[in-house]
GUMISE-65346 format. One line per field, with one value per residue (C-alpha): residue number from 1; x negated, y, z negated. Coordinates in nm, 2 decimals, padded with zeros to 4 digits. Layout:
# residues N
pos	[NUM; ...];
xx	[X; ...];
yy	[Y; ...];
zz	[Z; ...];
# end
This chain:
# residues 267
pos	[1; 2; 3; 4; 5; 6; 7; 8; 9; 10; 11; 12; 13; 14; 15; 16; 17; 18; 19; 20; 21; 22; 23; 24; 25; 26; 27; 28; 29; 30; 31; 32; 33; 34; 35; 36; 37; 38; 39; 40; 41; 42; 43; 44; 45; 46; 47; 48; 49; 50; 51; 52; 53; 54; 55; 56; 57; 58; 59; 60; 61; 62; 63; 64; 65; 66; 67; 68; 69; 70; 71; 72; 73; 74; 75; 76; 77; 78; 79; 80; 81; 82; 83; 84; 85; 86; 87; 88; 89; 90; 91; 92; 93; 94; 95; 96; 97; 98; 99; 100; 101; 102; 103; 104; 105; 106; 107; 108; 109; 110; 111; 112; 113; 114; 115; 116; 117; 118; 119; 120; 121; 122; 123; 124; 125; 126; 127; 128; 129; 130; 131; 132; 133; 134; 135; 136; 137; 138; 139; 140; 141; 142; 143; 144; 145; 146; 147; 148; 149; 150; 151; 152; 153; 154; 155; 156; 157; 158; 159; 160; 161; 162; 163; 164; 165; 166; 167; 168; 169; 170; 171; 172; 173; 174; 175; 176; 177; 178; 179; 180; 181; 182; 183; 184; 185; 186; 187; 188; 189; 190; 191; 192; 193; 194; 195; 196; 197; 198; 199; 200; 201; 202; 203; 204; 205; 206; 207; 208; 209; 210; 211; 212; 213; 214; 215; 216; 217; 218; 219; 220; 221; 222; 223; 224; 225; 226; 227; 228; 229; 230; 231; 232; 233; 234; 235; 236; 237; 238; 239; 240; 241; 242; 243; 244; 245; 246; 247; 248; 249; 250; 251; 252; 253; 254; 255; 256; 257; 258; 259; 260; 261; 262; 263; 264; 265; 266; 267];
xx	[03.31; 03.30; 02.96; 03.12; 03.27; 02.90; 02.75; 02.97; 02.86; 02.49; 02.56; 02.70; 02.46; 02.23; 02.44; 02.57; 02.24; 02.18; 02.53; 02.51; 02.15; 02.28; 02.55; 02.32; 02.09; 02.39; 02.52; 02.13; 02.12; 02.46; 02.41; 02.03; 02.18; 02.55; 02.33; 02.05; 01.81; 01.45; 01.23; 00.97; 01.24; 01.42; 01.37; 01.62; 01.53; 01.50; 01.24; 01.10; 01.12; 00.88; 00.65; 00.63; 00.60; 00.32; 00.11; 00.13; -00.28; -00.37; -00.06; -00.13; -00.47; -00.43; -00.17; -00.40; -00.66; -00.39; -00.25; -00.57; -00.64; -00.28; -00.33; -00.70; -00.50; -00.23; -00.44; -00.66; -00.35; -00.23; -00.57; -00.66; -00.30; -00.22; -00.54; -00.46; -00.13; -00.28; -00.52; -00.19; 00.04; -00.26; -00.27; 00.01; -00.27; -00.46; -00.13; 00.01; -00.39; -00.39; -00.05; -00.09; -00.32; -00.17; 00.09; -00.11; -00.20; 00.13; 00.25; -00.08; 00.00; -00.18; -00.27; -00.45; -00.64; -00.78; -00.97; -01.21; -01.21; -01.33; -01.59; -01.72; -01.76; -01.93; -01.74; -01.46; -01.29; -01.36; -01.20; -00.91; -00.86; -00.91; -00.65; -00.41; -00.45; -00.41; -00.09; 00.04; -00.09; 00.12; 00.42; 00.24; 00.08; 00.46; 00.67; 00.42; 00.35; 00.75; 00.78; 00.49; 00.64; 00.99; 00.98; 01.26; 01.29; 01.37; 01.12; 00.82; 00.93; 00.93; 00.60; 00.47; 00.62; 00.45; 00.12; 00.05; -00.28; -00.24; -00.38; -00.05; 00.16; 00.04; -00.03; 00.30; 00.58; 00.47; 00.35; 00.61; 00.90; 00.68; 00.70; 01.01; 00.95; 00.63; 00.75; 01.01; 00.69; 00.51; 00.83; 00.79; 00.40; 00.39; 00.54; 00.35; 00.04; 00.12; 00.23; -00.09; -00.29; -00.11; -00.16; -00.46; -00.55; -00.42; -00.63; -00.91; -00.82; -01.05; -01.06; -01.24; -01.26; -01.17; -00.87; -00.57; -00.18; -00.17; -00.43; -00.21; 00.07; -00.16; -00.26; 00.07; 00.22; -00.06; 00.00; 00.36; 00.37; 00.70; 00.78; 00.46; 00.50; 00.83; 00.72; 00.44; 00.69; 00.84; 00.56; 00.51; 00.90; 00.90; 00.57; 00.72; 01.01; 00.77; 00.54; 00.90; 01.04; 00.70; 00.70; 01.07; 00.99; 00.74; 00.92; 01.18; 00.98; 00.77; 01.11; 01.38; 01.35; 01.37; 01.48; 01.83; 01.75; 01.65; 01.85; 02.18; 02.50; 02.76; 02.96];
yy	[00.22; 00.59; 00.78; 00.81; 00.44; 00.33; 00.54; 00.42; 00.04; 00.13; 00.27; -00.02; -00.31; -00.13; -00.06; -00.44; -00.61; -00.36; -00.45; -00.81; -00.74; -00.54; -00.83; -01.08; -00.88; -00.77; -01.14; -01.32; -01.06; -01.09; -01.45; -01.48; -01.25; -01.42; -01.77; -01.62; -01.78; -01.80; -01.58; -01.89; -02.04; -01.78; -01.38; -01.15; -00.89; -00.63; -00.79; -00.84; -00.50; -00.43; -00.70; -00.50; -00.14; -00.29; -00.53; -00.32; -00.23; -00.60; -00.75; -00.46; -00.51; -00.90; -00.79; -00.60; -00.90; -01.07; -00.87; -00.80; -01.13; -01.18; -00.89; -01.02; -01.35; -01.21; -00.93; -01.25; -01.50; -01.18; -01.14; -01.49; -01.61; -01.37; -01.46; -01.82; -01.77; -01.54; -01.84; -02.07; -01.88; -01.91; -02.31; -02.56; -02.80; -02.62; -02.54; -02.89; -03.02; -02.82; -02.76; -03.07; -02.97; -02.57; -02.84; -03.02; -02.73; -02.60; -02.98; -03.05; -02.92; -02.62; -02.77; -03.05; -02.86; -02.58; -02.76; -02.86; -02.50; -02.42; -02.64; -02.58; -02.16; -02.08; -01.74; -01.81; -01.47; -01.59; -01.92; -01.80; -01.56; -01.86; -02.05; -01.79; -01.73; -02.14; -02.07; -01.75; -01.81; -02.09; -01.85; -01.62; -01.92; -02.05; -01.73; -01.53; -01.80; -01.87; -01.49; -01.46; -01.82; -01.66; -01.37; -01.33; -01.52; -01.27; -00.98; -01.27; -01.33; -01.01; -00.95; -01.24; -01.06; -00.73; -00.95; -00.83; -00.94; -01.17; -00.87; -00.70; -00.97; -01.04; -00.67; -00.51; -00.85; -01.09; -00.89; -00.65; -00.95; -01.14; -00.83; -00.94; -01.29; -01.15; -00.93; -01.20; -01.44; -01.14; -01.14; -01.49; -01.49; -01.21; -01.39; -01.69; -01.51; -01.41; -01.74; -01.87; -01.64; -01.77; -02.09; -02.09; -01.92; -02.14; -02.41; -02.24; -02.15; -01.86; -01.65; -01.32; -00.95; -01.05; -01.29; -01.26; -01.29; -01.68; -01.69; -01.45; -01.73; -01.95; -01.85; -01.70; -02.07; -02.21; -01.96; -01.98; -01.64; -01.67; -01.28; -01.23; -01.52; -01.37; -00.98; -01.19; -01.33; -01.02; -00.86; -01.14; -01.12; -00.80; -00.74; -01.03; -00.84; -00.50; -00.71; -00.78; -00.46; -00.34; -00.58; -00.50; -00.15; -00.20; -00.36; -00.10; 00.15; -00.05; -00.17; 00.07; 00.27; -00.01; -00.36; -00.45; -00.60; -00.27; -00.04; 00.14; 00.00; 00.18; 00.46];
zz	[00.20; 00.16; -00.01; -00.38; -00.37; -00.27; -00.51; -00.83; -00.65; -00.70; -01.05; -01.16; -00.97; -01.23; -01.52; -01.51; -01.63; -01.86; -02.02; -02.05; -02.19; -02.49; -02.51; -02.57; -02.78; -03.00; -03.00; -03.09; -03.39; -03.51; -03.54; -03.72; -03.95; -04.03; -04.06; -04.26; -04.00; -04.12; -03.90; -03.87; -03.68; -03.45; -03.57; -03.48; -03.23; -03.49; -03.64; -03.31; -03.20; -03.51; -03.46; -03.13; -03.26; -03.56; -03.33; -03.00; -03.04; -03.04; -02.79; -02.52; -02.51; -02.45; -02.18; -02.01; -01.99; -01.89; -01.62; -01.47; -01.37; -01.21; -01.03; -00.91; -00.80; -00.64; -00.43; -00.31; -00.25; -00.04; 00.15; 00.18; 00.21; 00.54; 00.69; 00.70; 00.83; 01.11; 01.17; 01.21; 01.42; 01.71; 01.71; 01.62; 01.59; 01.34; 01.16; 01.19; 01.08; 00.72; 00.61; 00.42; 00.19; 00.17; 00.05; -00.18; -00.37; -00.44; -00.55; -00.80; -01.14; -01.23; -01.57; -01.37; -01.16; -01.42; -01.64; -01.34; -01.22; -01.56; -01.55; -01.24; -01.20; -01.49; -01.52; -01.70; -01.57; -01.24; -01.28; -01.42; -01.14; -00.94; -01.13; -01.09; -00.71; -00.62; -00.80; -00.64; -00.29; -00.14; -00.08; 00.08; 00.34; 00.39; 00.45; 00.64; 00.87; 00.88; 00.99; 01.25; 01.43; 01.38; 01.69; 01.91; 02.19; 02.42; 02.29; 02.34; 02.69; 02.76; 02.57; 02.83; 03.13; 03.08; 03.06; 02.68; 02.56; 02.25; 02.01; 02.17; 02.11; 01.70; 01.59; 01.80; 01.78; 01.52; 01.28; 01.28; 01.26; 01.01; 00.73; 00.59; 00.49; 00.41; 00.18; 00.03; -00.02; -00.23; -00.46; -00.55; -00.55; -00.75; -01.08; -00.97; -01.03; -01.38; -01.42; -01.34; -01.54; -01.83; -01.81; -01.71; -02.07; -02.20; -02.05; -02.12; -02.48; -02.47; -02.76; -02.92; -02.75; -02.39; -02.48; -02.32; -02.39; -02.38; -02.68; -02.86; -02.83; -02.96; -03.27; -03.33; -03.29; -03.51; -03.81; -03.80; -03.67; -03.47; -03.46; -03.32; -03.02; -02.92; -02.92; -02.66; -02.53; -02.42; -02.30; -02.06; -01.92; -01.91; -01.67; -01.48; -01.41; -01.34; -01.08; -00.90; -00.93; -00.76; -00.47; -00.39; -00.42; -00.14; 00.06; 00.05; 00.13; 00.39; 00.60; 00.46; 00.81; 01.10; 00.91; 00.83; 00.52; 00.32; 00.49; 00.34; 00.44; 00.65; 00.45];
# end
């Protein structure tokens, strides 16, 4: 593929969503406005756009509440998450002894497990953070342990060979091979967190100065306010997609020089 012909590709991997996007936009108000469709039941995004532009004051700063806490849960699912995978790689015994219950708390419902969280830290910022971190951290756990056990054969015999210490071994084989699925359990964990967050407000149900996005939805859904739910709505997809964007970005720019994964095809 020569430089202009991958150039014109990357134009269009990004013009492409941005296309269908105005499609469906084009297509969701064509139709409110050729039904007359009441904007209690599905408002056109006009009318969302506005509900965006006249309630940004109040929505953005229930974002920020919001987002704060994902970001709290994701930085400790990534601390707490690579620690215990570090702790794994050194014992299949240890690994094979508490992957069960790294399993348990991905399979219990978030909604189940809140409400005791609540009650029990008497923070409620501090249990939703927690909330939001047994949401997100589980990827982390799976795929960085995945990429520490997943070293090349050959590279760890020769590691062996040359008598490398086990510090040698993790910081200058596994670690490095680990990054990727690392990186690829971030992405995931990442919208988990938000996720989390959100749900976990709404658990909680907590209102006044310090609530966040999911109370927004809340009252909007009790008054009837539907504009107002979807412009939230919005908000929340549209950080989700920023949080991604953000963890891709790093892994590009962490792996773009050595790993195959991030690096630019042949011209």
């Amino acid at each position: 593929m020569s430089r202009f012909e991958r150039k014109a590709a990357d134009r269009w991997r990004y013009a492409a969503p941005v296309i269908v996007a105005i499609a469906m936009l084009a297509l969701w108000q064509a139709l409110t406005v050729a039904y007359d469709v009441p904007v209690y039941l599905v408002p056109s995004p006009l009318v969302v756009a506005t509900t965006l532009v006249t309630d940004w004051g109040l929505l953005v700063a229930s974002l920020g509440v919001t987002v704060s806490i994902a970001l709290y849960a994701l930085a400790i699912a990534v601390a707490l998450g690579v620690a215990i995978s570090l702790v794994f790689v050194q014992s299949r015994w240890i690994e094979t002894a508490f992957t069960p219950y790294v399993v348990l708390l991905q399979v219990t419902p978030i909604v189940a497990i809140a409400p005791l969280i609540i009650i029990w830290v008497k923070d409620m910022r501090v249990a939703l953070v927690l909330c939001a971190t047994v949401v997100a951290i589980f990827p982390i756990i799976s795929n960085t342990t995945l990429g520490l056990r997943s070293v090349d054969p050959g590279l760890l015999a020769l590691f062996r060979m040359s008598r490398a210490s086990r510090w040698q071994e993790l910081t200058r084989l596994r670690i490095p091979s680990a990054l990727p699925h690392f990186f690829g359990g971030l992405r995931i964990a990442s919208g988990l967190a938000l996720i989390g967050a959100v749900v976990a407000e709404f658990v909680a149900g907590t209102g006044g100065a310090g609530a966040g996005l999911a109370y927004q939805i809340l009252i909007a859904g009790i008054q009837l306010n539907v504009p107002r739910l979807f412009a939230a709505l919005v908000l929340i997809a549209a950080t989700g997609v920023g949080l991604f964007g953000a963890s891709v970005l790093a892994a590009r720019l962490a792996l773009r020089r050595w790993h195959e994964s991030e690096r630019p095809g042949p011209d």
